[in-house]
Phi, psi and omega in degrees: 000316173304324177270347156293347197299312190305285195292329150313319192298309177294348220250328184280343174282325152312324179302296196286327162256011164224058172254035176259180177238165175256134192311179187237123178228145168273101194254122179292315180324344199260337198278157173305160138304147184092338183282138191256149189232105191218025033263193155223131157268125130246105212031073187037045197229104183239109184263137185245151159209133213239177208357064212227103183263017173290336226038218170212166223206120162293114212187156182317144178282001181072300220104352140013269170219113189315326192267357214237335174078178197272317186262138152250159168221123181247155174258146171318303195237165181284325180309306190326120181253171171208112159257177196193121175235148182279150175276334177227167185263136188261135170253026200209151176187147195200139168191179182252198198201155116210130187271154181236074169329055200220047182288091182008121179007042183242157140221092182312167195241156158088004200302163204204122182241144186256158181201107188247140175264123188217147177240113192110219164254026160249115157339111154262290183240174158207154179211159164214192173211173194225078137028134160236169176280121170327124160294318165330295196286326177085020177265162220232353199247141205271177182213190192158151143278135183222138196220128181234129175236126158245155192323285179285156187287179166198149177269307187216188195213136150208146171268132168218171175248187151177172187222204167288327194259057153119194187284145186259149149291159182197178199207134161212148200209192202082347218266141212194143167212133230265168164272140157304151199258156186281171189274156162326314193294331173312305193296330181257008161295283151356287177289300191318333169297324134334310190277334190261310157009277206271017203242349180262309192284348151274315177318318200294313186311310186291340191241000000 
């Protein structure tokens, strides 16, 4: 009788905490300067980059963009997408942003960074924000956080920019993403299975 008690206690505690998931953070700072996404794996995460014959390239923020932290990962060209496929399907994704309005004495209005979400080929979510200049700060490059949760799971992302006259460059950095959490009822199949396990191997010790 204790060890059914034992092996219920567990399998319901197990049930109730653990179905939230803990985020995945990309940390660039750990990557050489210079490394190029040609593709790149990072903590079971593989960043592509599409129209872009610059790619996109890991490297110091310069000073750049104040809100962006010391290491970034930027694109070559204005054309440029990062698509980033998951190794497991994610409902959360967050990172910090600045695009690079730094057109010969032009500054285009509205820049807008996108984020379309696919599980497969299917569009689950999308989202975009529109980056503004730190006002504080004295920076000439608009910036932003951009954080997206969706409903549905999703396998990979890509990220773009853009402005009034067309696709913008951009550089992002911070970036984290949540795991579909495994479900409760899973977690108490598991542990119960667990409990008569071992609730089988003390009988067996005893006869």
């Amino acid at each position: 009788m204790p060890t059914r008690a034992i092996a219920a206690a567990a399998a319901c505690a197990l049930a109730l905490g653990a179905t939230a998931a803990n985020a995945t953070t990309y940390d660039f700072s750990t990557l050489p300067q210079g490394t190029t996404v040609t593709p790149l794996t990072l903590n079971g995460a593989t960043f592509t980059a599409s129209n872009d014959p610059g790619g996109f390239t890991v490297g110091p923020n310069g000073g750049l963009f104040s809100t962006l932290g010391a290491s970034v990962l930027s694109s070559g060209g204005v054309a440029a997408t990062l698509d980033i496929a998951f190794n497991t399907a994610q409902t959360g994704i967050s990172f910090d942003v600045g695009t690079g309005d730094y057109l010969p004495g032009v500054f285009n209005t509205n820049d807008s960074v996108t984020v379309s979400a696919y599980n497969g080929s299917t569009l689950v979510s999308t989202q975009s924000i529109i980056p503004v200049i730190p006002t504080a700060s004295g920076d000439s490059y608009p910036q932003g956080f951009f954080s997206l949760a969706s409903g549905a799971g999703f396998t990979s992302v890509v990220i773009s920019a853009s402005d009034s006259s067309g696709a913008e460059s951009f550089a992002i950095a911070e970036l984290a993403s949540t795991p579909v959490p495994l479900p409760g009822t899973l977690w108490m199949l598991l542990s119960g299975m667990g409990g008569l396990t071992l609730l089988r191997r003390r009988v067996a010790a005893r006869t």
